[in-house]
Phi, psi and omega in degrees: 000008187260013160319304200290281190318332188271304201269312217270159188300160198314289175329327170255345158307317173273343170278343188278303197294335182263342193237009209033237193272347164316290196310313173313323174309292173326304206287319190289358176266325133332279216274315134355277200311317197295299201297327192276295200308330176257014205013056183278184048070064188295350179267016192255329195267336171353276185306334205316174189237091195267356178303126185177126171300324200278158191276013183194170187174146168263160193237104160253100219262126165305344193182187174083203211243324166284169205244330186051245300336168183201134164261118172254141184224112156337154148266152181259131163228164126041067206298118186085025165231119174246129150205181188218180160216149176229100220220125181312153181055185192285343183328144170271156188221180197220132169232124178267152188237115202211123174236155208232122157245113167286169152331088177257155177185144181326317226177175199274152166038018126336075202280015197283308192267023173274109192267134211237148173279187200235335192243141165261184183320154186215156194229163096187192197243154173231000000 
């Protein structure tokens, strides 16, 4: 956490110290996605100010070298799992969600050990 303490803005310094590694997860997965969409740098992205209750938010960055605007939209994943996606400017965008398991099993054509997924597909729009 002390990633947090040296770059990210006051406001997300106090959601990481009060929220741990979750609130930290969230928040770097944001600032990653902002960072991928502008094919920048991550350390260029550090300060973006990405803190926000809602599963989605536009990121207009206050200072640095990025420029944005960024629409950011959380992912529903998984439980220990974080992400996010970001795409330039304010458009609301729709995102499908399709998760993949392979086939694990004991032996060639062994439907005994085979393990299947538990979450189906997920939507929305940001």
């Amino acid at each position: 956490m002390r990633l947090a303490q040296r770059f990210f803005p006051e406001t997300e310094r106090q959601l990481v110290a009060s929220g741990g590694r979750e609130a930290f997860t969230r928040l770097w997965v944001r600032k990653e996605a902002c960072v991928k969409a502008a094919g920048a740098r991550l350390t260029q992205g550090m300060g973006l100010p990405v803190a926000h209750a809602d599963g989605h938010v536009i990121v207009r960055p206050s200072t640095g070298p990025l420029t944005g605007p960024w629409r950011v939209a959380d992912l529903s994943l998984p439980e220990g799992h974080a992400g996010a996606v970001a795409l330039v400017g304010e458009r609301p965008f729709h995102v499908s969600l399709r998760m993949w398991c392979p086939t694990v099993s004991s032996g060639r054509n062994s439907p005994s050990n085979q393990r299947t997924c538990t979450r189906g597909p997920a939507s929305g729009r940001h």
